[in-house]
N, C-alpha and C positions, 0 to 999 in steps of 0.2 A: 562918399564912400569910394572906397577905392580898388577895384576887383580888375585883375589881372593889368594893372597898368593906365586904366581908363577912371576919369573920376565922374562920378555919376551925383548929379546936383540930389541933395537933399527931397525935392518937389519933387524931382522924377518917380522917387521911390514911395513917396508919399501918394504920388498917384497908382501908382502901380498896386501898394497894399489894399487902398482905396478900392480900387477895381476888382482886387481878387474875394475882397471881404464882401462886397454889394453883391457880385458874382454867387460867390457862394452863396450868401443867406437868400439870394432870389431860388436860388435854387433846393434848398431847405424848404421855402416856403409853398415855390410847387410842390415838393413831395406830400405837403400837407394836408395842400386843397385837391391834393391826386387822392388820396385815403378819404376824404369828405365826398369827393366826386364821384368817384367809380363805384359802380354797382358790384361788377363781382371781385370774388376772392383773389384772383390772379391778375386782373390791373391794380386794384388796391397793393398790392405786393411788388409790383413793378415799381408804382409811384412811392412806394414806402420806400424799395433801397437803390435801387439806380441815382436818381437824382442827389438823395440825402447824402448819401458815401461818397458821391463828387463833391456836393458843396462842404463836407466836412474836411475834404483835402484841400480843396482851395484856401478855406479858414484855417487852416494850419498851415499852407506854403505862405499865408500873408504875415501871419503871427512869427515864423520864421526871415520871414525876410524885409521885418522891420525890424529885425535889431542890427541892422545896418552897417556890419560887418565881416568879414569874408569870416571869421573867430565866431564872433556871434550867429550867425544865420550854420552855420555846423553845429553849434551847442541848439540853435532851435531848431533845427530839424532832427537829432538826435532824440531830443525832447518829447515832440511831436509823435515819433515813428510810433512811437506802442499805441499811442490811440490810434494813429491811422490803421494798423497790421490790426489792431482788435477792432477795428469798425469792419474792414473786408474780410477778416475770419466769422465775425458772429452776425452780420447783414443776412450775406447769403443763407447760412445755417437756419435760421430762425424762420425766414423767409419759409425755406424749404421744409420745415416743420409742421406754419401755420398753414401752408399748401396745404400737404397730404394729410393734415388733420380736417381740414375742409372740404377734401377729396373722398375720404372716410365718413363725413357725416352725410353728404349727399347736396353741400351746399356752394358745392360747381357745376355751373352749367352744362352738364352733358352733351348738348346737342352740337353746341361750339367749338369740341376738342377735335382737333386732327387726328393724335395718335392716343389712344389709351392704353400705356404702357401697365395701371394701376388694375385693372379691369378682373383679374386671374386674381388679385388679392383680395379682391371684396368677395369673391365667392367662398364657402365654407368648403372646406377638403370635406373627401364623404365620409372618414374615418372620426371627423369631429360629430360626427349626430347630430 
């Protein structure tokens, strides 16, 4: 390959995908055994999209930049971009869903929160009866 004037052997890039694809999927695979491991709602939730949303970028800068071409690695990262902008638009979001939906049933640990900003919502206004 040939990018910006420097020719890059074949094997280099083959390691390099190599390393980003093992990368990622190790890191998919902790978020895995982070949702299997964790007792509560909010580490489960960490290990759910922290980890997963990096390695699914990794697996796509690899997939990108094995097609070996300063042309080609543009068409795969163009490619690419909507899963990635849709994995860091709806990660977070859902995340913050199954929180406060778990925050609402009573199945977060109370006693471990610093700040409870939620606290004024679970109580019932006096006008509701």
């Amino acid at each position: 390959m040939n990018l910006l004037g420097l020719t890059i052997p074949d094997a280099v890039i083959d390691v390099a995908v190599l390393a980003l694809i093992l990368a990622g999927a190790l890191l998919c695979l902790s978020a895995a055994v982070g949702l299997l491991h964790f007792r509560d709602v909010p580490s489960r939730l960490h290990a759910a999209t922290k980890p997963q949303v990096l390695g699914l970028l990794l697996i796509c800068g690899a997939v990108a930049l094995s097609q070996r071409s300063i042309g080609g690695i543009l068409l795969g990262l163009v490619l690419v971009a909507p899963v990635v902008l849709m994995q860091f638009a709806t990660a977070p979001l859902s995340a913050h869903i199954v929180g406060r939906q778990a925050y609402r049933n009573g199945t977060t640990d109370q006693r471990h929160l610093v700040v409870d900003e939620l606290a004024e919502s679970k109580q019932t206004p006096p006008a509701a009866g």
